[in-house]
N, C-alpha and C positions, 0 to 999 in steps of 0.2 A: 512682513518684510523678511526676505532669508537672511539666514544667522551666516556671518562672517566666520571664512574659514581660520581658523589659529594657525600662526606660521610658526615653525619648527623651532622658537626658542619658547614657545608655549605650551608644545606636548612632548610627552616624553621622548628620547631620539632612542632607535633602536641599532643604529649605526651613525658614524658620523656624518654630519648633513642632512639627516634622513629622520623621518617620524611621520608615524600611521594615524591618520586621524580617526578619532573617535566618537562615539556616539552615547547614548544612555543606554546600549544595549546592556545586559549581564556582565560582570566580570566574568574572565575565561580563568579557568583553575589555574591554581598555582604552584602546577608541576613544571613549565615550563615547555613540555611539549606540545599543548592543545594552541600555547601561543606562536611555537614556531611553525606549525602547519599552515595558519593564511598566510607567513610571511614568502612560504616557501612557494607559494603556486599567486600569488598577489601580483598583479602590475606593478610599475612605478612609474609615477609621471611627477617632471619637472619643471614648476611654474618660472617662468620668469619675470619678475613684475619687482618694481620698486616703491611702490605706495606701501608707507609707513605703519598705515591703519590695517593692513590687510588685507584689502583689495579684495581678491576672492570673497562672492557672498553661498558660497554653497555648503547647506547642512551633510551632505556627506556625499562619500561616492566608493559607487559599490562596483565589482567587477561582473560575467555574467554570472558566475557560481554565487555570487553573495558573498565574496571577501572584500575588505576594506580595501581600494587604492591605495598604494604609498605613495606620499606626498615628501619633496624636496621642493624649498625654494631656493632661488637666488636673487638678489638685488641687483645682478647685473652680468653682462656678458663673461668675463671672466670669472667672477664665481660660478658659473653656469659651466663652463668651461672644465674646473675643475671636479663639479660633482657629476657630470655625464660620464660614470660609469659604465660598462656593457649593463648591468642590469634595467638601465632606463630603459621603458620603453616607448617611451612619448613625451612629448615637448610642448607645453602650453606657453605661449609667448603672448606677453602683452606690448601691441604696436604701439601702445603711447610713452613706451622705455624711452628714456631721453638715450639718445647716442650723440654725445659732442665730439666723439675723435674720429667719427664715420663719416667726414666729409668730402663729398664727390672731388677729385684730385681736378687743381683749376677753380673750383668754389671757393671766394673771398665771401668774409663774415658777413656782408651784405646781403648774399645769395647771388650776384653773378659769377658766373662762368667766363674764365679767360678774361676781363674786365670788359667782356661788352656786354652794352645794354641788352635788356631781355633775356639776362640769363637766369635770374630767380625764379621762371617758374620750372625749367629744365632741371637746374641743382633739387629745386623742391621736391619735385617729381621721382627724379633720383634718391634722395636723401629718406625718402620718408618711411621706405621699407628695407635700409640699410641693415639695422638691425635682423629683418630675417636675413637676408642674404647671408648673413655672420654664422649665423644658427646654422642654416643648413651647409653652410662649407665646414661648419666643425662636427657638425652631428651628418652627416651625408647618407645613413644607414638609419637613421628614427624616424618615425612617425612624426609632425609636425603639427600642431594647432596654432590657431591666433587671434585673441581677445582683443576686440574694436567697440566702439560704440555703433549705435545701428544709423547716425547720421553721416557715418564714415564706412557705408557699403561700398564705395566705389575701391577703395581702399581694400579692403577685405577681398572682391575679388582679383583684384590685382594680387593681392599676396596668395593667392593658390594657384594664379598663374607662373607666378615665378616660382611655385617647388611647396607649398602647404601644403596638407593632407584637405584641412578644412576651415570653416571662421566658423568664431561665434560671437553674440551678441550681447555684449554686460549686462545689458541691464533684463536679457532674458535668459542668461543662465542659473541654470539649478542641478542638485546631485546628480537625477537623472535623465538631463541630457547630457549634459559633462562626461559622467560614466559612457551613455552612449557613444557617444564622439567620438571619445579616446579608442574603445573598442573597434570601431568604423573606421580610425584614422590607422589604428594599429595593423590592420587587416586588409588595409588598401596601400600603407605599405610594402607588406611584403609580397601583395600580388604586383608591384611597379617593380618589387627588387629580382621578384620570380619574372617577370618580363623583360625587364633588361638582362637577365642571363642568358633567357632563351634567344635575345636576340644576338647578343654578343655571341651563344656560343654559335648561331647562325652563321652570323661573320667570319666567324674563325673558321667551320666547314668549309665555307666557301674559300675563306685563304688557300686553306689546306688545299683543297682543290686544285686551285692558280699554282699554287706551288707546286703541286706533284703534275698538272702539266708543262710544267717549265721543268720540271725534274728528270721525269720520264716520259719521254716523250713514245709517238707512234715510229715506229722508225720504217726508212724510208729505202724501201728494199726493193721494189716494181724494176722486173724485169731479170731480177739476183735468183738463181736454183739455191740461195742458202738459206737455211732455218736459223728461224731465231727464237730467243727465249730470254725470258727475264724474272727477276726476283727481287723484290723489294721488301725489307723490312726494319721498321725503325725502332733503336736500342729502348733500354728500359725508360720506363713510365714518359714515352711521348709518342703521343699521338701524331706530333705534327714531324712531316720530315726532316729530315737535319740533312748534311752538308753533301754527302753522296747523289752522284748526280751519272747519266749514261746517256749514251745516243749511237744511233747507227744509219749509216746513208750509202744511197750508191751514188757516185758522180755519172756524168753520160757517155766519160771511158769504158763504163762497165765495172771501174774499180769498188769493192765495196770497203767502207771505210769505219771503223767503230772506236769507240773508247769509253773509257770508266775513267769518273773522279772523286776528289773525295778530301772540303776544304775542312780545314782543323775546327770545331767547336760545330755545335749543335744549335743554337738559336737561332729566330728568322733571318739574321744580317745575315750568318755562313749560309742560310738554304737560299737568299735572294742571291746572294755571291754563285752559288753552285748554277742558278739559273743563267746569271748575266754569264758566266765561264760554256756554259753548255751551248748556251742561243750562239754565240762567238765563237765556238767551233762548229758549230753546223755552217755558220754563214762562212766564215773563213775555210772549210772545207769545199763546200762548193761552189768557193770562189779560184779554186785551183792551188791553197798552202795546204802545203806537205811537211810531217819531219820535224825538224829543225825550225824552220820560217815559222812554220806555226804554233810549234811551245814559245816563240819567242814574243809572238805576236801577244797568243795568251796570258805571257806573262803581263806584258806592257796594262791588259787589260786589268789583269787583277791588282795590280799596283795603284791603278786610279782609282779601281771601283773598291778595293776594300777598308772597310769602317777602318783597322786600324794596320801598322806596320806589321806586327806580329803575324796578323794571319798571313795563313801559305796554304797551299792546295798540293795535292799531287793527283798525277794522272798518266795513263797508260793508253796509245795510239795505235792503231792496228788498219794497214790497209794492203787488202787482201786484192793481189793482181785478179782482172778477170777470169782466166783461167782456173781461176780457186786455187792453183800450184805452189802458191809462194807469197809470204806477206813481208813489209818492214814493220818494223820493231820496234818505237821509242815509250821509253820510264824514265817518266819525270819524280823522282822517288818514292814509285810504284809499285809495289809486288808485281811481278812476274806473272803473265798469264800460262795457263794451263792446257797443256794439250793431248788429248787421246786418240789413237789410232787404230783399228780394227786389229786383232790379234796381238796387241802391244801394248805395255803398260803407260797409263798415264803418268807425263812427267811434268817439271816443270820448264818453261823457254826458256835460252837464253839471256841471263842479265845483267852481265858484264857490261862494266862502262858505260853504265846508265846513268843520265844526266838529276842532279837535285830537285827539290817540289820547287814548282814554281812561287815567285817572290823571295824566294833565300838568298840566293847571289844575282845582283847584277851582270847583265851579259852572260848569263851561262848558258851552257850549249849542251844538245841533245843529241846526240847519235844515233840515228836510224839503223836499225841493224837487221838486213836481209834473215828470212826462215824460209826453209823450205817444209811446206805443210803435207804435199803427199794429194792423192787422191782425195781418198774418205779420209774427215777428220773429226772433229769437235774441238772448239775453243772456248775457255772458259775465262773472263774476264771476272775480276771481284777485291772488292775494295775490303781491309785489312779488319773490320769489324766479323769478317768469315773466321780469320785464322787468329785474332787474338784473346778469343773464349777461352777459360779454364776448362782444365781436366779434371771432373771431380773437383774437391774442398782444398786441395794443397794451388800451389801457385803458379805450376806448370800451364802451358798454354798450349793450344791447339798447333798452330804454327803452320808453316807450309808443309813442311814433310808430315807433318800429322793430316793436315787436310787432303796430302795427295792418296795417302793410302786409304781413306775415307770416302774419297771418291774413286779408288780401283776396288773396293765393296763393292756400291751400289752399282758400277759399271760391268761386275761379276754376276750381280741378281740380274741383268740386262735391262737397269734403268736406263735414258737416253732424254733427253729434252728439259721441259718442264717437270716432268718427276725424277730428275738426278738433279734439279735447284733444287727443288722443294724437299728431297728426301737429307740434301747436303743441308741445308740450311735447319731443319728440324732436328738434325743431329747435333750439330754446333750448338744449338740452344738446349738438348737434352745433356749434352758433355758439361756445359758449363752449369748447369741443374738451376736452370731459370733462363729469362729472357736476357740475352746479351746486352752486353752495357753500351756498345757503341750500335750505330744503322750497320746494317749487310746489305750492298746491291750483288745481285749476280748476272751478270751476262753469259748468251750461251749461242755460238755462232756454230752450224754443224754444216758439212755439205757430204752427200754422196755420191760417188762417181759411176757410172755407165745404168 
């Protein structure tokens, strides 16, 4: 008959709650270090079971190196509770724990449900693996086991349907299946916990994805002699985009029409806000608003659609008559876009009397403001994570007049396109001596004449 395991007010505790069970092997010396080595590389596993007597009949249990299991009991859910330390690593439960306060909500002491007939075998059914359910909402991260007798298999597998590692059978356990188990239960754990990340982080790819299409879109230039170019990158330690948002279209006037935004705060609500704000200026774009109708329009939309009051967005409109000659001009409090001219330094537009971010005041108004852009030009569109990098360790900042002269550099080495974003932008992050704290988009509209 196997020997009855001793519960933990019968062998020595080696922490509180906690005691190694032991065997008639050798005492270990008593320097005190030969005994902290198993403790250090030892499982622990925690019984939960309420019999008096001991319950457990297992002569020992050993890990696969041949160190002793640590053993923790508790008599019941909340002392279990409090001894699930991170070092547990497994959870032995016994299904015939009484649980009297785990009763299916609607279950009267009878067993029905709602007070109609037929309802005890439903609560039953419900009630009788309430106890795990408890375990695994507090432990969500351990390895699980569960001690049944072998005339209540039906039982046992239902409890590894609902979130067990494995069952086992009283009246055929012993050390070394027990040890087995736990090590099999420990290890199929953390390949479920290794599989839900890969799939999670799956999910997020793919977010990521949906959102940088809703972000950046393809822009829609067929039939435009203008180039374009763009530059995306998001501030420190995130992967997933944040609130900077761009788009460019031609209407079937021939006018082509572009802008950059860029709503306050970095988590998914601002980058789904950037979306819903971007898809509603395209559609409102080439529904024929312009200017003024359409910051106002925008706003209306961010008003409904953002999580809370606070947030606000700003953004910068640009539509470029077909002739490429001359554009208007609205900043919704936007940096100023940037313009360079063949033989001429780049400056910045004018940006006088430029209207608030959108959501700040009620009813405000945007001023379209005529530019004439010349033959050959280049327009650079770019939200404020460009120019608000440090300078070196002190607290100065890039700024606009720092980024203009930055870009009459590289406009001097005769970069042009996509390698004057990419040289601007790689710059910004080597000035500020790491990756920028906020996202940088950059846009880049260029046309050449004859």
């Amino acid at each position: 008959m196997p020997v009855p395991v001793p519960r933990q007010r019968d062998t020595p505790a080696t922490e509180s709650g906690q005691a190694v069970l032991h065997t008639a092997a050798p005492a270990p010396a008593a320097t005190g270090v030969a005994q902290a080595t198993p403790h250090a590389t030892a499982l622990t596993l925690l019984v939960i079971e309420d019999d008096p007597a001991g319950g457990l009949t297992v002569p020992e249990i050993l890990d696969a190196d041949g160190h002793r299991i640590r053993l923790r009991t508790a008599r019941n859910l909340t002392e279990a509770e409090r001894l699930l330390t991170p070092d547990v690593n497994c959870i032995l439960l016994d299904l015939s724990l009484p649980d009297t306060s785990a009763r299916t909500p609607g279950a009267a002491a009878n067993g029905t449900v709602n007070g109609t007939a037929g309802g005890t075998a439903t609560a039953t059914a419900v009630d009788r693996l309430v106890a795990l359910r408890q375990v695994l909402r507090i432990a969500p991260r351990h390895a699980v086991l569960v001690l049944t007798d072998e005339d209540d298999a039906e039982r046992a597998a239902e409890a590894v349907r609902v979130g067990a590692q494995d069952f086992l059978f009283r009246d055929e356990l012993d050390g070394r299946l027990l040890s087995r188990a736990i090590r099999y239960a420990v290890e199929r754990k953390r390949a479920d916990i290794a599989q839900y990340k890969l799939a999670e982080s799956k999910l997020r790819a793919q977010e990521n994805a949906r959102l940088e299409r809703g972000l950046l879109p393809t822009p829609l230039l067929e039939g435009s002699d203008l180039r374009f170019a763009a530059r995306y990158r998001p501030g420190r330690s995130r992967a997933l985009l944040g609130g900077d948002f761009y788009d460019t279209v031609r209407t079937p006037d021939g006018t082509v029409h572009a802008m950059i935004g860029d709503v306050c705060g970095h988590g998914p609500d601002e980058a789904a806000l950037g979306v819903e704000l971007r898809i509603a200026w395209r559609a409102l774009t080439l529904a024929g608003l312009c200017g003024d109708d359409l910051l106002a329009t925008l706003q209306e939309v961010l008003e409904v659609e953002r999580p809370c009051e606070e947030i606000f967005a700003t953004l910068c409109t640009v539509d470029i008559a077909p002739d490429g000659r001359r554009a208007g001009l609205c900043l919704a409090g936007h940096p100023a876009p940037l313009i360079s001219r063949p033989g001429r330094r780049a400056q910045l537009l004018p940006y006088e009397n430029s209207g608030p971010a959108l959501g700040l005041l009620p009813r405000a108004r945007w001023p379209r403001r005529q530019v004439e852009l010349g033959g050959s030009w280049s327009l650079m569109l770019y939200t404020d994570g460009l120019i608000e990098g440090h300078i070196g360790e002190g607290k100065e900042r890039l700024g606009q007049d720092g980024m203009v002269d930055m870009i009459n550099r590289h406009l001097d080495r005769g970069l042009s396109g996509e390698g004057l974003l990419e040289a601007s932008v790689t710059e910004a992050r080597r000035l500020n001596g790491g990756e920028l704290t906020d996202d940088v988009a950059v846009v880049l509209l260029s046309r050449t004449e004859g």
